[in-house]
Backbone as ProteinMPNN parsed JSONL, in Angstrom:
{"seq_chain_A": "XXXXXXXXXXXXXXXXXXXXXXXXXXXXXXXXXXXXXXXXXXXXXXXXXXXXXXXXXXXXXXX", "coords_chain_A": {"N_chain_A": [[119.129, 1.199, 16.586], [117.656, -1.784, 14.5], [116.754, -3.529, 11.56], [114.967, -4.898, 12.179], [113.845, -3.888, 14.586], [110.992, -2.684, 15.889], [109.554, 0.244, 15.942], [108.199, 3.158, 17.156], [108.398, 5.563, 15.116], [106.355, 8.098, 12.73], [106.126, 8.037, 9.6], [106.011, 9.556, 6.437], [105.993, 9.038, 3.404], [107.055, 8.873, -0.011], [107.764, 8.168, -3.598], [108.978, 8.768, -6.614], [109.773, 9.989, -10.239], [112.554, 12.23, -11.282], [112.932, 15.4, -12.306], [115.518, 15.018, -13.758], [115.867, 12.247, -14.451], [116.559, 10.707, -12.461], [115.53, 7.908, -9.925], [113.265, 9.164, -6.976], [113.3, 8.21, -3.308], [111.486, 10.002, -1.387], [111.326, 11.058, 2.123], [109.524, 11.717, 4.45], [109.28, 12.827, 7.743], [108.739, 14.068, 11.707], [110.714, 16.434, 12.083], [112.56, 15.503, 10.004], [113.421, 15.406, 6.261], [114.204, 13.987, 3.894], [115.351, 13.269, 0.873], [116.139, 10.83, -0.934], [118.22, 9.86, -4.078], [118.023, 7.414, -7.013], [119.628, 5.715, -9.443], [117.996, 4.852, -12.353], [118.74, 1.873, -12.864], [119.684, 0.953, -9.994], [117.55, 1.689, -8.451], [115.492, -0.355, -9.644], [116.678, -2.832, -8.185], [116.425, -2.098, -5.429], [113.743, -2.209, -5.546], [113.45, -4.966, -6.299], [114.801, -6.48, -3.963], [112.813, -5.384, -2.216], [110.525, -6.542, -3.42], [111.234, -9.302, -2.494], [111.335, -9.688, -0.031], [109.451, -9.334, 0.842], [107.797, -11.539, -0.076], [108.911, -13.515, 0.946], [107.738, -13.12, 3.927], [105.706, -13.709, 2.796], [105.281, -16.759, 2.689], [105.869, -17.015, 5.051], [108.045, -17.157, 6.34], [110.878, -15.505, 7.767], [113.314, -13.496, 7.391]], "CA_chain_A": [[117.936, 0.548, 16.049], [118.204, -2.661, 13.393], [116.103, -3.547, 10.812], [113.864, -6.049, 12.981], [113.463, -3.237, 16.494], [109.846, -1.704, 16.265], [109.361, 2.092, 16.331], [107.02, 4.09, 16.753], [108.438, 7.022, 14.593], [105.45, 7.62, 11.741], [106.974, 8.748, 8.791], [105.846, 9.913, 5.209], [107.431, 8.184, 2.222], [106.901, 9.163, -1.479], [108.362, 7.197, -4.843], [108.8, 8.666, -8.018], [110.927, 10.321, -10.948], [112.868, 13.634, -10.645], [113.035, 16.151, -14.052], [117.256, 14.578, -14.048], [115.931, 11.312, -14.934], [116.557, 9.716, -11.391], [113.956, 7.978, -8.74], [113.604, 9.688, -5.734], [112.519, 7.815, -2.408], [111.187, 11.039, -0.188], [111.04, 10.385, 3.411], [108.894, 13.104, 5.624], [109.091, 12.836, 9.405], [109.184, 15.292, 12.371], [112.339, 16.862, 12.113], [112.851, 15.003, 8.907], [112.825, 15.39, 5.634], [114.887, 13.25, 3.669], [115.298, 12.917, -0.385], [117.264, 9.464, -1.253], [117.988, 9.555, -5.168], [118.681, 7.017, -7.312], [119.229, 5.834, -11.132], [117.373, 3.284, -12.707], [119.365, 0.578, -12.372], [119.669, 1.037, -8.697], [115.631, 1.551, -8.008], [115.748, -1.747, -9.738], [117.181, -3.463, -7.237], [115.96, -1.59, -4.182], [112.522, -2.795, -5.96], [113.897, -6.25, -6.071], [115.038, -6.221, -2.371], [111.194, -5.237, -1.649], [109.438, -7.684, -3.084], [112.134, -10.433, -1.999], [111.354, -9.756, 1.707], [107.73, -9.705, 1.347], [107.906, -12.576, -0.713], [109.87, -14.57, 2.031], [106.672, -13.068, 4.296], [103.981, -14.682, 2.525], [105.768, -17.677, 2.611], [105.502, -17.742, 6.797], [109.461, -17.427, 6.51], [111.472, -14.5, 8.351], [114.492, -13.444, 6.472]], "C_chain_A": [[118.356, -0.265, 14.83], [116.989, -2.536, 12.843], [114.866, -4.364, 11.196], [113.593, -5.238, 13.986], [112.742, -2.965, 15.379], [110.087, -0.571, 16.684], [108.542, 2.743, 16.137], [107.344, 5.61, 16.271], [107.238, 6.76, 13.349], [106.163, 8.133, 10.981], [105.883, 8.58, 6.901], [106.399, 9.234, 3.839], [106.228, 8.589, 0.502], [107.659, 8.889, -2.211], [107.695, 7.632, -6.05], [109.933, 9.189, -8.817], [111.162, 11.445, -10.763], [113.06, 13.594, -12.523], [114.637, 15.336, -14.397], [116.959, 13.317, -14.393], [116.584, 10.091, -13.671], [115.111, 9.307, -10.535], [114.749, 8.548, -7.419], [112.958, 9.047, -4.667], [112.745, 9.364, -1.58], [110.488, 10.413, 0.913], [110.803, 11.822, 4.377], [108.765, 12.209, 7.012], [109.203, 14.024, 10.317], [110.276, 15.462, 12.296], [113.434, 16.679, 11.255], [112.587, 15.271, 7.273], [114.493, 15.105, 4.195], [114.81, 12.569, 1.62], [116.651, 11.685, -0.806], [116.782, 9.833, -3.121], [118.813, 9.009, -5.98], [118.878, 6.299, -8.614], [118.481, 4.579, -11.047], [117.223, 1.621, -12.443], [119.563, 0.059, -10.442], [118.096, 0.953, -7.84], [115.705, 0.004, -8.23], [115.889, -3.223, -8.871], [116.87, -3.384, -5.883], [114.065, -2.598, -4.765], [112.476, -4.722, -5.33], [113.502, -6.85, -5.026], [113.452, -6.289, -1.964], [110.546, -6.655, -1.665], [109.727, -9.117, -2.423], [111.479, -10.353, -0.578], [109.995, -9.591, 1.874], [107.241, -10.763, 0.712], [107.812, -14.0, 0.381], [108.629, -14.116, 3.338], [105.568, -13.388, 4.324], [104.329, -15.892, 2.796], [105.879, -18.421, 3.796], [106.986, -17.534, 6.998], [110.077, -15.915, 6.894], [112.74, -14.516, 7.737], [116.083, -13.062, 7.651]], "O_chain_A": [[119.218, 0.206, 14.087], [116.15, -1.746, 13.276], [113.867, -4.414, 10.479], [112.82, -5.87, 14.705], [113.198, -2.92, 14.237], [110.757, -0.323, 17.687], [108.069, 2.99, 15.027], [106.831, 6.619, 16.754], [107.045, 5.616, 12.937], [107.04, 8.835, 11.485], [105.272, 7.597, 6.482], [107.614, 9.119, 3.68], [105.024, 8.504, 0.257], [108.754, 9.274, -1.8], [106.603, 7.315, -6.522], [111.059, 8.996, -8.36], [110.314, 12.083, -10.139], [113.199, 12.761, -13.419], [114.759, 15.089, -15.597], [118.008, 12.858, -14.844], [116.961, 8.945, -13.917], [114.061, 9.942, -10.44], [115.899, 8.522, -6.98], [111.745, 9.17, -4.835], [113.841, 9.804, -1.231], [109.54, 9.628, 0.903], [111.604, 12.643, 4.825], [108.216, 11.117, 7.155], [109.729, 15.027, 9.836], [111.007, 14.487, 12.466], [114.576, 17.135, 11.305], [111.391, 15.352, 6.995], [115.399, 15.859, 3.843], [114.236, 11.528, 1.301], [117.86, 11.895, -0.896], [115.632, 10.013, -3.522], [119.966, 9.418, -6.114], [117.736, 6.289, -9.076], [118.346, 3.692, -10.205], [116.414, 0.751, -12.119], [119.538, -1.071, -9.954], [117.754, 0.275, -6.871], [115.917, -0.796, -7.319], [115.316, -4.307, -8.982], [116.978, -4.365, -5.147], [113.545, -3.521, -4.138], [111.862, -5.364, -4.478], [112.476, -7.505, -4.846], [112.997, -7.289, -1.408], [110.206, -7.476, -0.813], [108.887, -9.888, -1.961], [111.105, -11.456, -0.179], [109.433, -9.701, 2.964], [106.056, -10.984, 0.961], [107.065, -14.967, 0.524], [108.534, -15.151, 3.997], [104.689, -13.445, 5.183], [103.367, -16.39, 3.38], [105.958, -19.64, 3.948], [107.251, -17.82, 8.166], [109.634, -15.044, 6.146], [113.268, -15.614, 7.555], [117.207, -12.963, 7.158]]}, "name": "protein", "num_of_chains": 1, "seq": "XXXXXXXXXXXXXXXXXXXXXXXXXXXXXXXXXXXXXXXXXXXXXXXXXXXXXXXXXXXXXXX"}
């Protein structure tokens, strides 16, 4: 599966800070359950990344 296939897995997702002073993306699914964590500087950028590609979405433009 790439970043453009369709899936119908549903999945859970939660974004915030952990007591260590990192962000955590949590990812719940069946059979899943998935803590990504990462510093500041790194959210940052994952942030970035986000709005970049929904950016390039409003815009009518496919990345």
């Amino acid at each position: 599966m790439g970043i453009d296939s369709e899936s119908e897995i549903a999945a859970n997702l939660q974004i915030g800070p952990t007591t260590l002073g990192m962000v955590r993306i949590y990812i719940e699914a069946e059979g899943v359950d998935l803590p990504l964590d990462f510093d500041p500087d790194e959210a940052l950028e994952i942030a970035e990344e986000l709005r970049a590609a929904a950016e390039s979405l409003k815009k009518g433009g496919r990345r």
